[in-house]
N, C-alpha and C positions, 0 to 999 in steps of 0.2 A: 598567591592564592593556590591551593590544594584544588587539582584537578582530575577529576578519572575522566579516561578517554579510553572509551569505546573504537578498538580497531579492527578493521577485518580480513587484510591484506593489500585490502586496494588502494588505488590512488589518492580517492579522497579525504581516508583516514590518517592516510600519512600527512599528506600537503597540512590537516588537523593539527598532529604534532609538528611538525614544524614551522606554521607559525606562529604556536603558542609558544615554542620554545623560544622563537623571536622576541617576542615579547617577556621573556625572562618566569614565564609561571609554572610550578610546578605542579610537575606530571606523575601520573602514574596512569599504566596504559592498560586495558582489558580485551581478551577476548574471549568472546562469549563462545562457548562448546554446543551446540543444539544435536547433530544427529547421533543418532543411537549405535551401539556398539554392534548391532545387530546389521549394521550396512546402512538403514535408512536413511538417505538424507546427507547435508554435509560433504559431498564424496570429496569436494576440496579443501577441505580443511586441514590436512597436514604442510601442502603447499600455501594454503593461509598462514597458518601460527607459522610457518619457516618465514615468512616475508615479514611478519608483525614482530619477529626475532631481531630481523636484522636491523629494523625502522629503531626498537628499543636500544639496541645495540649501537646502532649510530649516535644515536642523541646521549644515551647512557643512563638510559630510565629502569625503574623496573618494570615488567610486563607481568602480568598473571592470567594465566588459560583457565576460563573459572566452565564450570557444568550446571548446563542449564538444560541437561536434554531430557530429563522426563516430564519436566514442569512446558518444556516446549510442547511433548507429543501428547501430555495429557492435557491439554490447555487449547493451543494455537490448532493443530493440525485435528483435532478430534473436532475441532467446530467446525474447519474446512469442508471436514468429510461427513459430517451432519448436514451440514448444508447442501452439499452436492447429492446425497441420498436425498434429500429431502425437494432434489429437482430448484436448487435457487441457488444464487451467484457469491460464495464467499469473497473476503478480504482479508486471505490471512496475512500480508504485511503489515494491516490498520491494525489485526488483533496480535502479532508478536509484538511491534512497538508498543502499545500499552502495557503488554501484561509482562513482555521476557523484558526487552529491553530498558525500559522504564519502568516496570514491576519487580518479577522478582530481583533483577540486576541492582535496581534501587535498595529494593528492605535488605538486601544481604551484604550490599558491599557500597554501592554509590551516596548511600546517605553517609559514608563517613565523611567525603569532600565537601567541598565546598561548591563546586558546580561538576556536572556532566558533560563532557562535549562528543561529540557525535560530527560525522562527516557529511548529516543529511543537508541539500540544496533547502536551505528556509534560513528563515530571520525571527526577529522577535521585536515589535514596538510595544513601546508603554507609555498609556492612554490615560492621565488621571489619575497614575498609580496604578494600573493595574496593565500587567503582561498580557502580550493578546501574542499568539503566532500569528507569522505574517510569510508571506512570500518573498521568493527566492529573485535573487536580481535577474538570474537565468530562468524566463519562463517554461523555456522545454524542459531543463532540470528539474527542475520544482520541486518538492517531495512532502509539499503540506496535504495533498488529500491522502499518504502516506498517515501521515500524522495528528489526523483530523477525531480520531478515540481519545487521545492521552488526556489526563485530567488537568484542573488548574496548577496542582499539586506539584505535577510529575515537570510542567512547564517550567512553574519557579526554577527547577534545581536543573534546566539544560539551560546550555548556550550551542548556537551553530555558527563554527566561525569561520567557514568558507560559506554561506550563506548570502556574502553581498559582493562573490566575485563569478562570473562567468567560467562555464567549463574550459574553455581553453586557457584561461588567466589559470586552472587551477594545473592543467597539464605543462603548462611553462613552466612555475612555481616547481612543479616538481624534476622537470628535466633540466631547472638552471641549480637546483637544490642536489641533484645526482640521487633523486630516491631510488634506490633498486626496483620499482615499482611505477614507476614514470609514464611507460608505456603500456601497461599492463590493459587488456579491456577491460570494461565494464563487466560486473555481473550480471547476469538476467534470472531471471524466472523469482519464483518463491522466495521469500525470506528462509534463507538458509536451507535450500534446497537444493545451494549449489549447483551443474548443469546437470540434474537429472529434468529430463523434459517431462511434465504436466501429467501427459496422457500416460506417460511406463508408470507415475508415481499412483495416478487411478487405477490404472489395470494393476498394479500389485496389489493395492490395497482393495479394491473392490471388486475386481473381476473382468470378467465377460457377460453381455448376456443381450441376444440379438433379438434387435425391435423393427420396426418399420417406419422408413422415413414417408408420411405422404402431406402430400400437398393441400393445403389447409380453403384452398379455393374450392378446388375438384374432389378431392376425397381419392384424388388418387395415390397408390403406393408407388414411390417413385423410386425406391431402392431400400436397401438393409442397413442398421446402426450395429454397433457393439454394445450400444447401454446408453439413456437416457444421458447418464451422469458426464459424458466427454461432451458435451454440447451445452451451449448455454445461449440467449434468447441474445439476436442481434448479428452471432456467425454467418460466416457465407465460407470461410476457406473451412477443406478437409471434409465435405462432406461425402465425396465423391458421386457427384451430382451432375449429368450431359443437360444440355440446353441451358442452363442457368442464366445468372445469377441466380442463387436460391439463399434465403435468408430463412434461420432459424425462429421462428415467431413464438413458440409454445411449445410443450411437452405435456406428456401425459406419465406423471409419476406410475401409477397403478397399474397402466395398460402398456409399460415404455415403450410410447411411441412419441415419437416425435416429427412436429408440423413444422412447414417450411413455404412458405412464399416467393413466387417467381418474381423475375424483372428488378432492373436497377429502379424503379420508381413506385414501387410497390407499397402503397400505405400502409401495411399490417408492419412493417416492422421501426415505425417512427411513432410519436405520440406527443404530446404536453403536458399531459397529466402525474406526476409524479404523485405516491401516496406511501407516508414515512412515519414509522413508526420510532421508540428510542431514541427520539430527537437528544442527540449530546453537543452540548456547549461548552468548550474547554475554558474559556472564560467566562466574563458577564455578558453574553449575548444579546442584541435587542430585546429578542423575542420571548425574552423569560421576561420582561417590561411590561407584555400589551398581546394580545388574542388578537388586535388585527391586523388585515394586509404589510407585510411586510418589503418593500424592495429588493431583492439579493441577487447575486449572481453566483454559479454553482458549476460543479463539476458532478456526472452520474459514472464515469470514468478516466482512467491515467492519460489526458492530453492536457496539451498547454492551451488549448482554447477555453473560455467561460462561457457558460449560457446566463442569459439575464432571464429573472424570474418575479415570482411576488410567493411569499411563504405564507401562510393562515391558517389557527387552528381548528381542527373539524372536529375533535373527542378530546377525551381527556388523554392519548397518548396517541391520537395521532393528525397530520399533519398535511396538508395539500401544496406540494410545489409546483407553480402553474408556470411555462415555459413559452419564453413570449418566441421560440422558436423550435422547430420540430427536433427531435431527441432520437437517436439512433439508437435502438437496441436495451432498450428499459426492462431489467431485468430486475426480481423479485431478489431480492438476497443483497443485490448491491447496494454500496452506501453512497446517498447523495452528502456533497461537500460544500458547504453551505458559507459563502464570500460575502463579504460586502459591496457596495455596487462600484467601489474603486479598484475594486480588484485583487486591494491588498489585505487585508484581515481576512486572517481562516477562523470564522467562528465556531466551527463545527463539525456535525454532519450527523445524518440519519440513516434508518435501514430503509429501503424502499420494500414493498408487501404487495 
């Protein structure tokens, strides 16, 4: 079987190719180009492609360094930073795996194989004939509410096939394999953002512009911000804040000020009420079935714990997820990730509003 595989330099794309090549299938390996020639973004990516060099080289595959970087910043990163002006919580990992990775990378080059592989932690069961994503054998790995946009479409034509073995089964694999890349850390931050850290990537692209932090009890001002846009509802580190805990609860787009609640036990920044709009089901979802109460359990962000809930809908697009336990940090922009109550099927997810 004809396979494009998606690499990035790291461990888990590699441990990827080799144990498909275990398996005798053939490969053909990609990686995707995202930042701009202008500096932005990417800043590791020549140290990437040298390591995704060697990975091909070993096995003896071809590799191609393909450009995705305008369709990345006019696409993935202009939603980001709409969002963030617009004072609400992006996910631009949810929106580069749809649209770069599984989008453009698909209509331009992936649909010529026969499947996509990907190094993301998830699985895939099928239910009656029909694919559903599913969860990673490693709960802390996991990387379905990652993947919880992609269409039915885009599912058909992936496989993840380190998906059913634990992180350390995957870092053995590669140290008994001798990949150049064995020990290599993790990535962190943004989808192809490489280690440029959050807040330099805001302040380049948006600025400065100093607000007022006050306390949404008292009304008192309890210190200065740089800009609405670096904080997002639920924070407590970086505010530089004496007496604390101080938790972000609100913003004030217009006036950029920004509210904060005291104490570790502070109601204002927990809730139940979930309210979601663009409800997307990457398969056949229940709830496209029935308008009533649904059972589910969810994720509102990147932890390995679930919340159990009941889903129901309230309009014609939008949706009530009621939380049969308090919710830390329920922010506007974010996408809730919408499970079945086993835990294992990712049906989806929505925007919360």
């Amino acid at each position: 079987m004809a396979i494009a595989v998606l690499i990035s330099g790291g461990v888990d794309s590699a441990v990827v190719v080799h144990r498909l090549r275990e398996q005798g299938e053939d490969l053909h390996l990609f990686y995707i180009r995202i930042g701009m020639k202008d500096g932005r973004g990417d800043c590791s990516a020549d140290d990437d492609i040298e390591l995704c060099q060697m990975i091909a080289a070993r096995y003896g595959l071809p590799l191609d360094v393909v450009d995705l970087q305008t369709e990345y910043w006019d696409n993935v990163m202009e939603y980001a930073l709409n969002e963030v002006r617009a004072g609400r919580t992006p996910n631009p990992d949810m929106m580069c795996n749809r649209m770069i990775k599984f989008g453009y990378f698909e209509q331009r080059w992936g649909h010529e194989f026969n499947m996509t592989a990907t190094g993301h932690y998830a699985t895939t069961t099928v239910i009656d004939g029909v694919k559903y994503l599913s969860t990673a054998v490693d709960a802390v790995k996991d990387q379905t509410d990652f993947l919880a946009q992609i269409t039915e479409a885009q599912l058909a034509h992936l496989m993840f096939p380190i998906g059913d073995l634990p992180k350390e089964e995957v870092r053995r694999l590669a140290m008994e394999a001798r990949l150049p890349n064995a020990t290599r850390r993790d990535s962190q931050g943004i989808c192809f953002l490489g280690q440029i850290d959050y807040n330099d990537f805001l302040r380049r692209e948006l600025g400065e512009r100093e607000g007022d932090i006050i306390d949404v009890e008292s009304g008192k001002t309890l210190g200065k911000h740089h800009g609405y846009w670096f904080h997002t509802i639920g924070q407590r580190k970086g505010l530089g804040l004496s007496g604390g805990p101080w938790y972000v609860v609100g913003k004030d787009v217009e006036a950029n000020i920004v509210w904060v609640s005291g104490g570790y036990g502070t109601v204002r920044q927990y809730g139940r009420l979930l309210r979601l709009r663009d409800l997307h089901a990457i398969s056949r979802a229940p709830w496209q079935a029935s308008d009533g109460p649904m059972a589910v359990t969810f994720k509102n962000r990147h932890t390995p714990a679930f919340i159990s809930g009941t889903l129901r809908r309230t309009g014609a697009d939008e949706w009530l997820l009621e939380s049969e336990a308090d919710v830390q940090g329920i922010a506007p922009g974010q996408f809730a990730v919408i499970y079945d109550c086993d835990r294992r099927l990712c049906y989806g997810s929505g925007v919360i509003y």
